[in-house]
Every structure is written in structure tokens, then in C-alpha cells.
C-alpha positions as CSV (number, residue, x, y, z in Angstrom):
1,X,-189.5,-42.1,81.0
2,X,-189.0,-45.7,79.2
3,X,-187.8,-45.0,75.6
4,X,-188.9,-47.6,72.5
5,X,-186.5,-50.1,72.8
6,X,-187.3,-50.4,76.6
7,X,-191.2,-50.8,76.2
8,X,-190.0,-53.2,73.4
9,X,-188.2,-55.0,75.4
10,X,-190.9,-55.1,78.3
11,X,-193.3,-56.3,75.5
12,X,-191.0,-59.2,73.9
13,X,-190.7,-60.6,77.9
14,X,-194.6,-60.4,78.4
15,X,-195.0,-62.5,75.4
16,X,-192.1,-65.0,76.4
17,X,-193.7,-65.9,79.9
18,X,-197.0,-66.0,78.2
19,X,-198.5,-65.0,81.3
20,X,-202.5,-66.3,82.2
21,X,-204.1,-63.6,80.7
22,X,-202.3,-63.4,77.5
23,X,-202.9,-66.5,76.8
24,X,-207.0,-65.7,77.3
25,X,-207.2,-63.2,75.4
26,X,-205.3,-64.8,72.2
27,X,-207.3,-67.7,72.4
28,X,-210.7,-66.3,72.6
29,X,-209.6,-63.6,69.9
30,X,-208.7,-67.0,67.6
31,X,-211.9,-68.7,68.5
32,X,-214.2,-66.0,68.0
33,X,-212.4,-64.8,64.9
34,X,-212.1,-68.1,63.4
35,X,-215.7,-68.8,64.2
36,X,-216.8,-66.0,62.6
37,X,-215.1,-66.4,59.3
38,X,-216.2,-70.2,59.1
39,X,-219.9,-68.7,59.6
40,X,-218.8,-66.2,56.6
41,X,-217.4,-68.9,54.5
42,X,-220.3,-71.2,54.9
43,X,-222.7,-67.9,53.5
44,X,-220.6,-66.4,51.3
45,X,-218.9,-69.0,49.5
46,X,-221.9,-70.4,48.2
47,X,-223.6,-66.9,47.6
48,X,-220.7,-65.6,45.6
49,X,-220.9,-68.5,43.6
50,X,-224.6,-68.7,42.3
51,X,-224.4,-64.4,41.5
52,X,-221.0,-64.9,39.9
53,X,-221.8,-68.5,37.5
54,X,-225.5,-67.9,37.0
55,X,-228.0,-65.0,35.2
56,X,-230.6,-63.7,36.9
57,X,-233.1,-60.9,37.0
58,X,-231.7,-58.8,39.5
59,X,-228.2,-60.3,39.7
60,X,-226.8,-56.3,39.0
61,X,-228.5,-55.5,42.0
62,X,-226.8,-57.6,43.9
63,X,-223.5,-57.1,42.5
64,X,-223.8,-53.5,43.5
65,X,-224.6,-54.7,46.8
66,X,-222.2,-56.7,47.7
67,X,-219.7,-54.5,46.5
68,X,-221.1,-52.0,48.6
69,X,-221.5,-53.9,52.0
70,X,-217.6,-54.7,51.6
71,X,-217.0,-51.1,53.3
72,X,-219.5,-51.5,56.0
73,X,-218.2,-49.6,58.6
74,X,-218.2,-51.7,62.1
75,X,-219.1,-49.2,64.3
76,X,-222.7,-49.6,62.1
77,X,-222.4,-53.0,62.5
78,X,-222.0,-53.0,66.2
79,X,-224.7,-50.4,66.3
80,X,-227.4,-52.5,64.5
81,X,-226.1,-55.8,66.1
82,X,-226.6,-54.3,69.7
83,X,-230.2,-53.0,69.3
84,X,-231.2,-56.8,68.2
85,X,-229.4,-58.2,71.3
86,X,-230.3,-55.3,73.3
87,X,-233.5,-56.5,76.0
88,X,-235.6,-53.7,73.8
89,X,-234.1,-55.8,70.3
90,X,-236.3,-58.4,68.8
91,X,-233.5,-60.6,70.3
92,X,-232.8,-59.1,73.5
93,X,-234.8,-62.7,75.2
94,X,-231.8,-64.5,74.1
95,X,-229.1,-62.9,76.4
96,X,-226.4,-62.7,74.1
97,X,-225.4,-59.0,74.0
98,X,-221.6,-58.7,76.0
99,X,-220.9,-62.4,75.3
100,X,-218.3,-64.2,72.5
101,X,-221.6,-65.1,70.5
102,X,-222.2,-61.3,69.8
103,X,-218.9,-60.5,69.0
104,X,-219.1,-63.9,66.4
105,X,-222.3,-62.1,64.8
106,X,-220.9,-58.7,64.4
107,X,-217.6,-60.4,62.8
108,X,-219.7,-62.7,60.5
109,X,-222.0,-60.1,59.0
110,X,-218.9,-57.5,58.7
111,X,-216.8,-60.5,56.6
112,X,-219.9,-62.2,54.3
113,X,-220.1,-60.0,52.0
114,X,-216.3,-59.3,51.5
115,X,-216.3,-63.7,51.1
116,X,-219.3,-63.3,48.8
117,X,-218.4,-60.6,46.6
118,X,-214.6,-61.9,46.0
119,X,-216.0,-65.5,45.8
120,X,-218.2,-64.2,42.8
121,X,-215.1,-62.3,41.2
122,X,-213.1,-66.3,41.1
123,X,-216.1,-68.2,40.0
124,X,-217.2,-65.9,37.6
125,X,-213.8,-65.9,35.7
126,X,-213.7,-69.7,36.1
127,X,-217.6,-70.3,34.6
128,X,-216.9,-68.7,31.6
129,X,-214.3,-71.8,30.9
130,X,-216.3,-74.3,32.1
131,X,-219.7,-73.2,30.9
132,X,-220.0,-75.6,27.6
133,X,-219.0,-78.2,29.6
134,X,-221.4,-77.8,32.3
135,X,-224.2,-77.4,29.5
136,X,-223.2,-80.8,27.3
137,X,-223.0,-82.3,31.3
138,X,-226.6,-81.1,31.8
139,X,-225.4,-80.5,35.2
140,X,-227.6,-79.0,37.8
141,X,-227.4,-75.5,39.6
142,X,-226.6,-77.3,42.6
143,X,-223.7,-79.5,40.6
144,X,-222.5,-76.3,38.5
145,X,-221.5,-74.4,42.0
146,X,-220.4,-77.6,43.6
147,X,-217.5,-78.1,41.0
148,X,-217.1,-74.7,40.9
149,X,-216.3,-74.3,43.8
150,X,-213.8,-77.0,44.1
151,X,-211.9,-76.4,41.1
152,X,-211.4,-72.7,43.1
153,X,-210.9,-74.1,46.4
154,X,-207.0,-72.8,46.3
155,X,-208.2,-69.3,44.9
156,X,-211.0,-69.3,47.6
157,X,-207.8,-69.8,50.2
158,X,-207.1,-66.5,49.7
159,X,-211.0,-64.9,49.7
160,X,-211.1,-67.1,53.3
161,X,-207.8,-65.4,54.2
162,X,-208.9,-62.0,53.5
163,X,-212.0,-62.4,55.5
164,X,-209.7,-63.8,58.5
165,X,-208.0,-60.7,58.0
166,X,-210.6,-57.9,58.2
167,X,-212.5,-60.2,61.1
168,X,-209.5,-60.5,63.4
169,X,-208.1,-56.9,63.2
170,X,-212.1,-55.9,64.4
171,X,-211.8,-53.4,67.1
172,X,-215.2,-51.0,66.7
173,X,-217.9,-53.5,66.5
174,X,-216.5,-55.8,68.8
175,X,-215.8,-53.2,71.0
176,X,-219.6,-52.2,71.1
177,X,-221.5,-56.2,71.1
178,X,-218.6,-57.4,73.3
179,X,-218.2,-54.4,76.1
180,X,-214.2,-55.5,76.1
181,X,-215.2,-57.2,79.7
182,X,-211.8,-58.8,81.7
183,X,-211.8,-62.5,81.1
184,X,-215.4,-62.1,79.2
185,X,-215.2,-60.8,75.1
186,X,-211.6,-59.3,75.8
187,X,-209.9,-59.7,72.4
188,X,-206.2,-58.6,71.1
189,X,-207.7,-55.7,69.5
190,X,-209.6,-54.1,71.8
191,X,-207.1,-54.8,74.8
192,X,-204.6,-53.0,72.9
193,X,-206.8,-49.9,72.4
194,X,-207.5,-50.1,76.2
195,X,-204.2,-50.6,77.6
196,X,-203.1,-48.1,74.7
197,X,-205.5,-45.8,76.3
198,X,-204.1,-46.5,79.9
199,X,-200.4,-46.0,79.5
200,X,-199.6,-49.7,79.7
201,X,-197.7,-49.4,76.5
202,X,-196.0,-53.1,76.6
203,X,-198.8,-55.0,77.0
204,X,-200.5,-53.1,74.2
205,X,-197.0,-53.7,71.8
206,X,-197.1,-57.4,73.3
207,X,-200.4,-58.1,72.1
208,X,-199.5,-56.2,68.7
209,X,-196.4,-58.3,68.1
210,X,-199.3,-61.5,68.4
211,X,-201.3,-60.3,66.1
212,X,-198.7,-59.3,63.5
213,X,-196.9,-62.5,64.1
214,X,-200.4,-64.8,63.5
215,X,-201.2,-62.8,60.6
216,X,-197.9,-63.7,58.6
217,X,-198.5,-67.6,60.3
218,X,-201.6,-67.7,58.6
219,X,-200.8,-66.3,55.3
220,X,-197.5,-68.2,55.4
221,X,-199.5,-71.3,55.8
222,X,-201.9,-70.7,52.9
223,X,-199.0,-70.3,50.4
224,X,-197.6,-73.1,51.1
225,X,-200.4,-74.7,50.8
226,X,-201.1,-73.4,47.3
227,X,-197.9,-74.0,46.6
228,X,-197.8,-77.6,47.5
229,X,-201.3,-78.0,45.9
230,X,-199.1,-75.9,42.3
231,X,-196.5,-79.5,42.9
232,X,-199.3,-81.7,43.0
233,X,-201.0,-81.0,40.5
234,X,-197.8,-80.4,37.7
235,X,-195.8,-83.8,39.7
């Protein structure tokens, strides 16, 4: 019976020969995350912004739900995504159930909201320093988020990273849209709770060593991005 250290080891030489399949499934887990959370971005950023800088009759209501769909769980998700894509769905004629494009769907609706609602927290801190300024501007709706926006893009780093982070440790909805079919929708996550599932211990630690390691990457890169952006603007 291998002990720890020997299935860590196992796992550490997987990663090291980065073997064919390895290498498919951390790419298409980055393309379909990052997809996914650029779709989210594109929403939600803009979303957030108009219920967080402007009034509006019903903008509680959409607080509320915001706030709310941040806990959708993805098994739901996956559920209601595979009976659209399903050939009884509305879009079953598009063929999309079991391929990448599913798995993209699933991951954006699942991160929107969290972008949204956390994108209306920052810009509706920020309006209510810039809101006099905006009025004696007469600037438009469309100018008011605009600049909003970008004076925030640093903050909105982090709202972007946060999404990156709930869409790319996905494993239930995924799982469900996707099928987990070899050299198909295959992803780190649900590989790991397949080969977890199997016995194949090191490749399952492999793959969880590659996901830990590209979360710190990507968080590492943000702050020093913010931080060189902090330099830049005090230089």
C-alpha cells in the first residue's frame, strides 16, 4: 500500500513530464474557465454598476436578487442548463449539450451574479464621491458607469478574480452539461473527482497541485498588478 509521501511523489513526477493528457485537460479547464468569466465580466460588470450608481424603482429587488443568486448551487445550474440543451430543451437544435460551450454557459451564469452583485458593492461606495461631480458634468447614464468603472478597474481586479475563482474550482455543473468525456469537456475538477473515485490517487493530487498552484499564479499576478498600479499612481 503506497503511503502519502509516495503518491506525492508519483504526483510531483506526473506533473514534471507533463504528459499529453495533462496538458489537455489544463488547457481546456483554462479556456473554458477563462471564457466563462470574460462572458461574466462583460454582464456583470456593467449590471453591477447601473444598480449600484443609479435609483430606480425596483433597484431593492434586485439587490436582493443578486445577493441571492451568489449561492446558486451548480448542481441547479447544471440541471436547468441541461434541459435547454437537452434535444427536448428549447435549445436542444443547437447540439451543444456534452461540449466546452455548455460547460462555458453553466460557468457564466453560476459567476454573473457573484461579478454583478460585488461590482455594485465598489461602484456604489465610489458614486457617492463622485456624484456632485457627475451632476455639475451633466454626464450621461452611459458616461456616469463608464468612468465609474474605470476609476474601479483595480478594485474590479479583484470582483474578476473572485469570479475566476468560483468558475474554475466548478465540479457539479460542469460535471452535468459536460459528461466529463476523455479528450472532450474533461476539466481539472472533474478528473480529479473521477480518478479520486477510481483509486488513481496521483493523478488526482497531480491535477490538485495545478490547480492550487494557478490559483496563487493568478492572484499573485493581480497584486502586483494593483500594486504597481499603487506606484504609478503616488510616483
Amino acid at each position: 500500500m503506497f503511503s502519502f509521501g509516495d503518491i506525492m511523489a508519483e504526483a510531483l513526477g506526473l506533473i514534471l513530464t507533463w504528459d499529453r493528457d495533462l496538458s489537455e485537460i489544463v488547457a481546456l479547464s483554462l479556456r473554458v474557465t477563462l471564457t466563462a468569466v470574460a462572458v461574466a465580466c462583460l454582464i456583470g460588470l456593467p449590471l453591477g454598476a447601473i444598480v449600484g450608481a443609479f435609483r430606480f424603482p425596483g433597484r431593492g429587488v434586485a439587490t436582493v436578487l443578486l445577493n441571492a443568486l451568489m449561492g446558486l448551487p451548480p448542481v441547479v445550474v447544471g440541471l436547468f442548463v441541461y434541459l435547454m440543451l437537452s434535444n427536448a430543451g428549447p435549445l436542444g437544435v443547437l447540439g451543444l449539450l456534452y461540449t466546452p460551450t455548455a460547460m462555458i454557459i453553466a460557468q457564466t451564469i453560476l459567476v454573473t451574479p457573484i461579478v454583478a452583485a460585488l461590482t455594485k458593492q465598489v461602484v456604489e461606495d465610489l458614486h457617492g464621491e463622485y456624484a456632485e461631480q457627475f451632476a455639475s458634468f451633466g454626464l450621461t447614464a452611459r458616461e456616469r458607469v463608464s468612468a465609474l468603472l474605470w476609476d474601479a478597474r483595480y478594485s474590479l481586479l479583484t470582483v474578476a478574480l473572485a469570479g475566476f475563482g468560483r468558475a474554475v474550482a466548478e465540479v457539479g455543473a460542469v460535471l452535468i452539461v459536460g459528461g466529463n468525456i476523455n479528450h472532450v469537456t474533461r476539466v481539472m475538477t472533474t478528473t480529479i473527482a473521477l480518478e479520486t473515485s477510481k483509486g488513481n490517487l496521483e493523478l488526482a493530487l497531480a491535477l490538485g497541485v495545478l490547480l492550487l498552484a494557478l490559483a496563487v499564479i493568478v492572484n499573485a499576478l493581480v497584486m502586483a498588478l494593483r500594486a504597481s498600479a499603487v506606484r504609478a499612481a503616488y510616483a
